[in-house]
C-alpha positions in Angstrom: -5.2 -1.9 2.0 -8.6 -2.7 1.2 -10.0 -5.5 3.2 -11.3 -7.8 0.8 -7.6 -9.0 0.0 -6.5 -11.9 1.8 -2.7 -12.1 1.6 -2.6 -15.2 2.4 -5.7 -16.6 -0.5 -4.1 -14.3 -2.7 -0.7 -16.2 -2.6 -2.7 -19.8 -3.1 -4.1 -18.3 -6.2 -1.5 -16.6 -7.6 2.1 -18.7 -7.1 5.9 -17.7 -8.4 4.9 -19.8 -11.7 1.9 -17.9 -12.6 4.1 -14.1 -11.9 6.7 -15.2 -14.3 4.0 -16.3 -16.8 2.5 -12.9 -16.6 5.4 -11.5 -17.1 6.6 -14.2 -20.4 9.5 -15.5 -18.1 8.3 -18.8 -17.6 9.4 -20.3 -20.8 13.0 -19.5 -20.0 12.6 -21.4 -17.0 13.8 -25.3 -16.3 12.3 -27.6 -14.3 14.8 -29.7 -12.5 14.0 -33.1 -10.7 13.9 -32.0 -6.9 11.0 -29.9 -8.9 12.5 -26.3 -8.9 12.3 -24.0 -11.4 16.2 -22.6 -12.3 16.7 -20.0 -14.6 17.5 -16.1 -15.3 16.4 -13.8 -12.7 13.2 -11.6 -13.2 14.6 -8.7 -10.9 18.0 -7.8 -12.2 17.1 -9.5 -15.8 20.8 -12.2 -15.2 21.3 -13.3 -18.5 19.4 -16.0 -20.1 22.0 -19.0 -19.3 22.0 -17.6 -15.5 20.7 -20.3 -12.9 20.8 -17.8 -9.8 17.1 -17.7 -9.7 15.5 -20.2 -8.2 11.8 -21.2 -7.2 10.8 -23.5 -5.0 9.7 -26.8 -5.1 5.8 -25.5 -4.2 5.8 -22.7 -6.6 5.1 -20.5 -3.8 8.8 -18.7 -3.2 12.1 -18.2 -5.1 15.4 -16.9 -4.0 18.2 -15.6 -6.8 21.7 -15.9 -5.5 22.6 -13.2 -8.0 20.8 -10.2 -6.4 20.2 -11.5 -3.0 16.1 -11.4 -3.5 13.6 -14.2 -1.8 10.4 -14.2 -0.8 7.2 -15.0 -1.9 4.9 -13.9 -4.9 3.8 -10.7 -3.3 7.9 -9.8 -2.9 8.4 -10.7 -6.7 6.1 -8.6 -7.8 6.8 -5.7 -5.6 10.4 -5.9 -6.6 10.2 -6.6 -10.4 7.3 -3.4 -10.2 8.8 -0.7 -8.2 5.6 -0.8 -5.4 5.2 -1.8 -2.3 3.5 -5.4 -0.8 0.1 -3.8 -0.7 0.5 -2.2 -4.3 1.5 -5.5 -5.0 -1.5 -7.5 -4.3 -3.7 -4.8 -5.7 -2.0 -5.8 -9.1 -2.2 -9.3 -8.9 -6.0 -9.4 -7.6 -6.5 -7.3 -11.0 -5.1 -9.9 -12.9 -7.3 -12.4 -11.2 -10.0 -11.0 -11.8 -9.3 -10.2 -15.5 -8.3 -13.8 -16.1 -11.4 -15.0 -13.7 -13.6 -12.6 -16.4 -12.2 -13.7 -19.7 -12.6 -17.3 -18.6 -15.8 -17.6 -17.4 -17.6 -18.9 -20.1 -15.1 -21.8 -20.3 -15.3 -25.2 -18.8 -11.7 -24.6 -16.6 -13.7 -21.0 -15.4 -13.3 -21.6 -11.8 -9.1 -22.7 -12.0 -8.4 -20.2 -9.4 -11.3 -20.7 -6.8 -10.5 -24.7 -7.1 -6.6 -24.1 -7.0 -7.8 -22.2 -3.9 -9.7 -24.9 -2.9 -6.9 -27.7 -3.2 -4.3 -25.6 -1.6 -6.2 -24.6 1.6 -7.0 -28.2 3.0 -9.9 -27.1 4.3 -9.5 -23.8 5.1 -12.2 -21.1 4.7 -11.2 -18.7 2.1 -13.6 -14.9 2.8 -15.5 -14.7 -0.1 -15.8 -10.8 0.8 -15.9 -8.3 -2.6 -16.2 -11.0 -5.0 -18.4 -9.9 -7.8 -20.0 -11.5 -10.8 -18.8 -9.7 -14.0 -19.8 -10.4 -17.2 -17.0 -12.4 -19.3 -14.5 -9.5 -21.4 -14.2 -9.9 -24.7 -10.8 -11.2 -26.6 -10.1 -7.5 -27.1 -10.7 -6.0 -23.6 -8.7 -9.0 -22.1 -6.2 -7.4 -24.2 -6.1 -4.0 -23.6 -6.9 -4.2 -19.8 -4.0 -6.6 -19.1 -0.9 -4.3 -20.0 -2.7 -1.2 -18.1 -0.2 -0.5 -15.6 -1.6 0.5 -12.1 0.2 3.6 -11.1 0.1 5.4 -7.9 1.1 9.0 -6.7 2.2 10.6 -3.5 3.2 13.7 -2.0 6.0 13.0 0.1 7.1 15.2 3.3 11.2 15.7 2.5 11.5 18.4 5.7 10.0 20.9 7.9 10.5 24.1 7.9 10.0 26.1 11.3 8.1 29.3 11.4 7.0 31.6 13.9 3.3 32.3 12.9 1.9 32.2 9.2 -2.0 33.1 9.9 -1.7 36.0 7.7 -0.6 34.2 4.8 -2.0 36.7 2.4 0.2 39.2 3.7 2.9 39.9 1.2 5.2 41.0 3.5 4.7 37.6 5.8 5.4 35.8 2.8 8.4 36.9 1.7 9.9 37.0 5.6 8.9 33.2 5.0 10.4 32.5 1.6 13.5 34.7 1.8 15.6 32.2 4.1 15.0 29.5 1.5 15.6 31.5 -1.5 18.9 32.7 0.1 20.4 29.5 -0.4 19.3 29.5 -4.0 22.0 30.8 -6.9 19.8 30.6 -9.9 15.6 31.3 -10.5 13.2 28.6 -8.7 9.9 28.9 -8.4 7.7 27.1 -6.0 4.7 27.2 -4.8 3.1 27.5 -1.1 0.1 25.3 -0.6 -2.8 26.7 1.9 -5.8 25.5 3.5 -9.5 26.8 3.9 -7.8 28.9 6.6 -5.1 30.2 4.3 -2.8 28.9 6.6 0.5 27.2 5.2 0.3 23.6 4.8 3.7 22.9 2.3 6.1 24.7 0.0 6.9 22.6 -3.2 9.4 23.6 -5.4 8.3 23.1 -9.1 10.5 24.8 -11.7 14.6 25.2 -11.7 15.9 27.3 -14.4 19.2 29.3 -15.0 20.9 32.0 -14.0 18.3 34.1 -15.1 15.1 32.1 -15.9 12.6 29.0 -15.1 10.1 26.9 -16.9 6.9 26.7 -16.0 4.0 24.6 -16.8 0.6 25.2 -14.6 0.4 21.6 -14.5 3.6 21.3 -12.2 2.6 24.2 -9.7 -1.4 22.6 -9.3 -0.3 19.0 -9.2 1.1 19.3 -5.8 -1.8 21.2 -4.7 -4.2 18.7 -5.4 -2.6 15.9 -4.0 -2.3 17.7 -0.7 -5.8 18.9 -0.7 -4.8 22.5 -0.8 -7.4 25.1 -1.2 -5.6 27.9 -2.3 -2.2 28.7 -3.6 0.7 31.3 -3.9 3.4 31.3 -6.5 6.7 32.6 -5.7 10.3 33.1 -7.5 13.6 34.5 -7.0 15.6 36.8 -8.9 19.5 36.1 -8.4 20.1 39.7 -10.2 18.4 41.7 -7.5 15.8 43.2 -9.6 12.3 43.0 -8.3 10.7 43.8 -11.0 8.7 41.2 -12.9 9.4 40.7 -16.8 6.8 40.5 -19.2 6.9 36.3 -19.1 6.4 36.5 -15.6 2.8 38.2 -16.3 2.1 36.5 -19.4 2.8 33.1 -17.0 0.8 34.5 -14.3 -2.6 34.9 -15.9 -2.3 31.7 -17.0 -1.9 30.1 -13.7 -4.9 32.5 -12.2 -6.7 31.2 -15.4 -5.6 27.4 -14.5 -6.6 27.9 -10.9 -10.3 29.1 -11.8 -11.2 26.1 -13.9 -9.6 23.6 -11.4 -10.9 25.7 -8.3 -7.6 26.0 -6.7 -7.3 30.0 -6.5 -3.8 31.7 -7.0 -3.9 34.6 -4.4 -0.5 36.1 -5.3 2.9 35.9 -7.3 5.7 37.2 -5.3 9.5 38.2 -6.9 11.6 37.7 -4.3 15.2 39.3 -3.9 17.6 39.7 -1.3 16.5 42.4 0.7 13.1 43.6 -1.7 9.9 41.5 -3.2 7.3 43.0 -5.9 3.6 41.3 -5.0 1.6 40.9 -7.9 -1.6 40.9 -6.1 -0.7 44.4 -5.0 0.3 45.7 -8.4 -3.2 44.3 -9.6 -1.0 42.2 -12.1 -2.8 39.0 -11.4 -5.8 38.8 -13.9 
């Protein structure tokens, strides 16, 4: 998390009221006289006459009775977007800023930083990574606030154990590696095994399932893993539930494309193995790989 975001700032300028009007919930809201907002839930979208979700009297937590959710701001918006806390506050400081940007030219420019202000009763708020921006136009306020932020990960499911894979570009090490996990396997995978600098295996990532007898491929599936983990080389490999070893002429046609793929992104493809049962055909060796 970078350290310019104070959770705690971040929730004075940016309450419960202000996530549901991002998100164009607040007019289905009602304000009731203890000073609660009642209406339909934002997470699990109750129906519009629903009074399960609830926010609190300061603006700065809800709880729904339908789904069970409470918290505060940062929770909300984590829920309602799928990310975590940190992801969270990462949004809503962008649509600070946006909104700080667009307005700054207006008389009500500083809102936030005196809503800040107010709130924190004489508190020091860190001033840390603000930055003057010029104000956005009607047009970029408009396009810039339905961007969604995404992010991606490569996440570890298992770990296979291995005896010693320092001669990964060894065919025959290969296969003894990939055999056990294509042995499980009753129709055509392929996946591919990342390697470092070292050529040492650092992940296998299965990329394509097809049928009985064929997968599809598309290079961007087999190099997306690999540059997420950082890998600096890679080695494609498939199975062949018949038996037969020998590659077809898709499997060539596809493998020049990856080799082709892996130049222009600098992520070399040092073999394509076949593997069977008891046999595997290495392109590298056949010299089918350019």
């Amino acid at each position: 998390m970078p350290s310019f975001i104070d959770f705690k700032a971040l929730k004075r300028l940016f309450s419960v009221t202000d996530a549901l009007r991002h998100y164009g919930y607040l007019d289905r809201m009602v304000e009731m006289p203890s000073g609660q907002l009642k209406g339909p839930c934002l997470i699990h979208k109750s129906k519009p006459g629903s009074t399960s979700f609830k926010v609190t009297p300061s603006h700065l937590g809800f709880r729904c009775f339908g789904c069970g959710a409470k918290g505060n701001v940062l929770d909300l918006v984590a829920s309602v977007e799928g990310v975590s806390v940190h992801e969270a506050a990462l949004l809503i400081q962008g649509w600070i800023d946006v909104e700080r940007c667009a307005t700054a030219t207006q008389p009500d420019a500083e809102r936030f930083d005196a809503k800040a202000s107010d709130d924190a009763e004489g508190e020091e708020v860190s001033s840390e990574g603000k930055e003057d921006c010029r104000p956005l136009t009607p047009y970029e306020v408009h396009i810039f606030s339905g961007i969604p932020l995404y992010s991606s990960r490569l996440v570890r499911e298992t770990t296979v154990e291995f005896d010693d894979l320092a001669e990964t570009r060894s065919p025959a090490v290969l296969f003894s590696f990939l055999r056990p996990y294509f042995d499980l396997r009753d129709r055509e995978e392929l996946v591919v095994v990342l390697l470092n600098t070292a050529s040492r295996v650092i992940g296998l990532v299965p990329v394509s399932t097809g049928g009985l007898s064929s997968s599809i491929l598309e290079p961007r599936f087999v190099f997306k893993p690999a540059i997420l983990a950082n890998a600096a080389s890679v080695v494609v490999a498939h199975n062949h539930p018949s038996g037969n070893p020998e590659p077809s002429e898709h499997d060539v046609s596809v493998t020049k494309v990856l080799v082709q793929a892996g130049e222009v992104l600098g992520i070399p493809v040092h073999d394509h193995l076949i593997v069977t049962e008891s046999q595997f055909t290495s392109f590298a060796e056949r010299g089918l790989m350019g």
